[in-house]
C-alpha positions in Angstrom: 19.6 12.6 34.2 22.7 11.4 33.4 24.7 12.8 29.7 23.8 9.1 28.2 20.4 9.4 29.3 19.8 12.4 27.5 21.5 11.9 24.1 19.3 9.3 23.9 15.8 11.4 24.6 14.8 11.5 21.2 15.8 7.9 20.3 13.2 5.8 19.9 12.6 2.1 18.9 9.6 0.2 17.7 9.1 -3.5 17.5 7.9 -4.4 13.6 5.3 -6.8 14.2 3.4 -6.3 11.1 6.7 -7.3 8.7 7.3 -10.8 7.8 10.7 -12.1 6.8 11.3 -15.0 4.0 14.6 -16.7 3.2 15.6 -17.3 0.0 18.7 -19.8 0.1 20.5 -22.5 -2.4 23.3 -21.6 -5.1 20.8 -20.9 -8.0 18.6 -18.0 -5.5 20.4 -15.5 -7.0 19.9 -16.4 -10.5 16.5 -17.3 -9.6 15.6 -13.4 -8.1 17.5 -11.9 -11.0 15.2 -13.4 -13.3 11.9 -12.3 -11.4 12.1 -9.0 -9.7 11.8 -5.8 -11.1 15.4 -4.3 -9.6 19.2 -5.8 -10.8 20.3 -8.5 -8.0 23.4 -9.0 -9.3 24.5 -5.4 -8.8 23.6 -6.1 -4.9 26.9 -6.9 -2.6 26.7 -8.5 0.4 25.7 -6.6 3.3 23.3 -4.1 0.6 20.0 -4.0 0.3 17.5 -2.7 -2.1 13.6 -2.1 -2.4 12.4 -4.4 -5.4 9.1 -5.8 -6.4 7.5 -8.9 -8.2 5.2 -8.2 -11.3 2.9 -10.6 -13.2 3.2 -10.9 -16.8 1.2 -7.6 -17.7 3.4 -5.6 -15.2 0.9 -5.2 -12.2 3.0 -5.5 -8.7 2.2 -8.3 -7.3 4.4 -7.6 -4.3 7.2 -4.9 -3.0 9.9 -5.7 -0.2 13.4 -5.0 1.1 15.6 -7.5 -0.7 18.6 -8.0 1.5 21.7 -10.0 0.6 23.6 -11.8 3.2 26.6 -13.9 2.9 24.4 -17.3 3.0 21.0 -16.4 1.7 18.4 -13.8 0.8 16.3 -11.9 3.0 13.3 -10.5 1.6 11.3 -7.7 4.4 7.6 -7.3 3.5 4.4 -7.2 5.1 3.4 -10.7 7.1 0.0 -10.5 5.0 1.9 -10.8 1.8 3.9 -13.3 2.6 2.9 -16.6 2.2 1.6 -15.3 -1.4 4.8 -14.4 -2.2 6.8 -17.7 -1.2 4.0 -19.7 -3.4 4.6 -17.0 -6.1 8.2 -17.6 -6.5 8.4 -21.3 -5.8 6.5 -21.4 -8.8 9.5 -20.6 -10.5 12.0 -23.0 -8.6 11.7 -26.3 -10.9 15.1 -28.2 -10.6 16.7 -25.2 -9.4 18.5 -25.7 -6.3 16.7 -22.8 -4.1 14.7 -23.7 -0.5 12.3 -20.3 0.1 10.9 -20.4 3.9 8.7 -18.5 5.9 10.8 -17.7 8.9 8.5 -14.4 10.1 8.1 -16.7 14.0 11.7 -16.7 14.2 13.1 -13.4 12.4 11.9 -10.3 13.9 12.3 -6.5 12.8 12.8 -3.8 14.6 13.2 0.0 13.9 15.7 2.4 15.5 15.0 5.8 15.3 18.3 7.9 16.6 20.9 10.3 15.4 23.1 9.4 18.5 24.0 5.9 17.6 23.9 2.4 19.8 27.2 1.6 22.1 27.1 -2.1 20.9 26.1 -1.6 16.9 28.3 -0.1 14.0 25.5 1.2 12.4 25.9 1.7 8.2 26.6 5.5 6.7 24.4 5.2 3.2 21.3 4.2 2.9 20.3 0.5 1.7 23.7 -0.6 3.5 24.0 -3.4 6.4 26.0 -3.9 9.0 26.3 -7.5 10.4 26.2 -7.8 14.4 26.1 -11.7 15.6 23.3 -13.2 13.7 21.2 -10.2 13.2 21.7 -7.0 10.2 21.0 -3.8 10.5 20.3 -1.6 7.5 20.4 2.3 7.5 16.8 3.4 5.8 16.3 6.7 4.3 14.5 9.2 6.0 14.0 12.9 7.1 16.1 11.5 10.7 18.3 9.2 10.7 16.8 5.4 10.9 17.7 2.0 11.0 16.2 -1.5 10.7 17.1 -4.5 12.5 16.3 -7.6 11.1 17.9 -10.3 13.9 16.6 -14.1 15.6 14.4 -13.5 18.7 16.7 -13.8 21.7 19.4 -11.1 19.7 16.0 -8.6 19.3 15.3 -9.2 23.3 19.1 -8.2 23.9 19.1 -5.4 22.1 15.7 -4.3 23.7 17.2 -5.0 27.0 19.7 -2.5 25.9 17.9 0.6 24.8 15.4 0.3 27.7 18.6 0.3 30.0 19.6 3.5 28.0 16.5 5.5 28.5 15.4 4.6 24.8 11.6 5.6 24.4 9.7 2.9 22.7 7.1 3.8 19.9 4.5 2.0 17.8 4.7 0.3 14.0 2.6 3.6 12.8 5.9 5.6 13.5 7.6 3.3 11.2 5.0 3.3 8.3 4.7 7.5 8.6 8.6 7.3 8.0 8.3 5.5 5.1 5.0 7.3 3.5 7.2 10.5 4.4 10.3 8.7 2.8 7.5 8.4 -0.8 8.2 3.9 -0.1 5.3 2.3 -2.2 4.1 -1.1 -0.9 1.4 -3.6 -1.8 -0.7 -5.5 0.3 -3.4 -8.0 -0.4 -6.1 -5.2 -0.8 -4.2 -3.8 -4.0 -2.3 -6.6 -5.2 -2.3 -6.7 -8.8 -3.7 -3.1 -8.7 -0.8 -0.9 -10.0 2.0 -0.5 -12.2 5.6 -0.2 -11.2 5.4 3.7 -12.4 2.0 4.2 -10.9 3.7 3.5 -7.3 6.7 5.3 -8.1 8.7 2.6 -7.6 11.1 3.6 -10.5 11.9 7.0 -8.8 12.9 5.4 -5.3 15.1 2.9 -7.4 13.4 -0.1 -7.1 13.1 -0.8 -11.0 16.1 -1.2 -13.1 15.7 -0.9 -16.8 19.4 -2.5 -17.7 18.6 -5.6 -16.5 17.5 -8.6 -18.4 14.1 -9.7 -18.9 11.6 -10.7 -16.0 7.6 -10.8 -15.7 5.9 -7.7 -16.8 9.4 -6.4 -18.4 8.7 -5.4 -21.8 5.3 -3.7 -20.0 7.4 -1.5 -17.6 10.2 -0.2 -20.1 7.6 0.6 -22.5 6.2 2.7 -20.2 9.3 4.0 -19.2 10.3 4.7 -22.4 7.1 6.5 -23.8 7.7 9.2 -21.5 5.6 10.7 -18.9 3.2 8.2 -17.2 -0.3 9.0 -16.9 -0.7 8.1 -13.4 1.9 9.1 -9.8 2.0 8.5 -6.7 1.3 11.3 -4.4 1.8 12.2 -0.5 -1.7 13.7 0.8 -3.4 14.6 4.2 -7.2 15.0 4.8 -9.2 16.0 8.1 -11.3 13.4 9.0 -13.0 11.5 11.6 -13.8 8.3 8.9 -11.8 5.2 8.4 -10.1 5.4 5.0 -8.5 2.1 3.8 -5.6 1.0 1.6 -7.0 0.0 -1.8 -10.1 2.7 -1.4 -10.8 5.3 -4.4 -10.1 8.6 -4.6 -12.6 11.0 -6.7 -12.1 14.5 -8.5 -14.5 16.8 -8.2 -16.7 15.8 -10.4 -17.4 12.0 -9.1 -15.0 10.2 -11.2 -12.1 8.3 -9.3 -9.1 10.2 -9.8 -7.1 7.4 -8.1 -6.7 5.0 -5.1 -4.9 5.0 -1.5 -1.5 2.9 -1.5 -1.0 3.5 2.0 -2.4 5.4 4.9 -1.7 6.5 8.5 -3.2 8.2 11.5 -0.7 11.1 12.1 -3.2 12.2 14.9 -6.1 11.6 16.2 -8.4 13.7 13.1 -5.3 13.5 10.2 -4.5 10.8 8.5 -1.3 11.0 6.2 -1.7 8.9 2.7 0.3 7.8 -0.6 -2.3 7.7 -3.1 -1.6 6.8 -6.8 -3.8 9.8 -8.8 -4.3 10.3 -12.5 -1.8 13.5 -13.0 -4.4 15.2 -15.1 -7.0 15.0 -11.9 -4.2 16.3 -9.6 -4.7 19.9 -9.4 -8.3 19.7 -10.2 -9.0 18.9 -6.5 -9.4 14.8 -4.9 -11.5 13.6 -2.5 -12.2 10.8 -0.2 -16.0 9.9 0.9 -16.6 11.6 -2.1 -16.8 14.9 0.0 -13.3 15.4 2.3 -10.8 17.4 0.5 -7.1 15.9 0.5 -4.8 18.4 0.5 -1.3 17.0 -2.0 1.7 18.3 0.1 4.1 16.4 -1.9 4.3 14.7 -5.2 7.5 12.8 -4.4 8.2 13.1 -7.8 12.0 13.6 -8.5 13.4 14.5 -11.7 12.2 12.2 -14.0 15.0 9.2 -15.0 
């Protein structure tokens, strides 16, 4: 083996097929996401990124996505399954404004690089939530235990850079590596199974800064300060495992001890063949009382992903 091949024997790379991609172009899209999402766009420079969400009018998510700014447009990263609601969502709010939103998900592809060695032909960003440019494509540095990446790049650029890392001894993995990264990184999401479902708090989507409260008003606003601002919220987000042969599903309840649901999964993984690793958004006074799926298989919390509280 030669000293390339092995500095690259723990790098791996997965093809993102489950993530969509949407453009948001025209000289009023900024003004136009700053007065809709739940994080400040105008703090965002070209060639940042930052996670973000869409609430309707009573401050339930109605979406969460990677809202990246290029020199030409907005890129907004979220599941394929939520995307087409989410174009129709905000081109609800277009009206004379000079914005064009497209669904470009068979053209855009995403990719995740898993590697602490780096790639010959990318200058890959230091801080998380930055971008680097390379040709057509971007790649953003995401936060994680190990150091990863995500490129977001037209078809024949993603079949380069394939090329490339196969050439270099690259191992690939599945999507599932991708989404235990981001349960382990505490990264909400909705899909179309709990759209509507939680609050920005409930998700912790304040505490992985994807909610500013300096910013002016936008659906749902005056519902998440106030719960901001009241103090501790009633309901977290949680990182749990359980033992279990049965399917468990995003949107499904969770149950304390005595019956009542204690909460519901926000999103959930195999990490083998009999563990499955979940974020689950739990009442805080059912926490330590003990939760359950099936009503009978214990989840054992192994991290509230709660930081200090902001």
């Amino acid at each position: 083996m030669t000293t390339n091949e092995h500095s690259h024997a723990n790098s791996a790379y997965m093809t993102l097929a489950p993530l969509g991609v949407l453009h948001v172009e025209g000289e009023d899209g900024q003004s136009l996401l700053q007065n809709l999402l739940t994080n400040d766009v105008d703090a965002l420079a070209i060639n940042q990124s930052q996670i973000t969400g869409l609430c309707n009018p009573k401050g339930r998510l109605l979406a969460i996505f990677l809202l990246v700014r290029r020199h030409n447009r907005y890129q907004l990263i979220l599941p394929k399954t939520m995307c087409a609601g989410l174009k129709q969502r905000l081109s609800m709010y277009i009206l004379r404004s000079k914005v064009t939103i497209s669904d470009v998900s068979d053209s855009i592809f995403c990719m995740g690089l898993s590697s602490a060695t780096g790639i010959s032909s990318l200058t890959l960003p230091d801080e998380s939530y930055q971008a680097t440019e390379h040709n057509d494509s971007v790649i953003i540095k995401y936060p994680s235990s190990q150091p990863r990446f995500l490129f977001i790049g037209p078809t024949a650029e993603v079949n380069t850079l394939i090329s490339e890392l196969a050439e270099q001894q690259w191992q690939v993995a599945t999507p599932s590596q991708w989404e235990l990264l981001d349960m382990e990184a505490g990264l909400p999401m909705i899909w179309p199974e709990t759209k509507e479902q939680f609050t920005t708090q409930q998700v912790n989507l304040d505490l992985v800064n994807g909610v500013s409260f300096k910013k002016g008003c936008y659906p749902g606003q005056e519902i998440v300060a106030r719960l901001h601002y009241l103090g501790t919220p009633s309901r977290r987000m949680f990182q749990g495992e359980v033992q279990t042969q049965n399917s468990v599903e995003i949107g499904d309840e969770v149950t304390s001890d005595n019956g009542n649901i204690a909460g519901h999964v926000v999103r959930v993984e195999h990490k083998n063949k009999n563990t499955l690793l979940m974020l689950l958004s739990l009442k805080l006074s059912a926490v330590n009382l003990g939760v359950f799926v099936h009503h009978n298989e214990q989840v054992t919390i192994i991290n509230n992903i709660i930081a200090e509280e902001q």
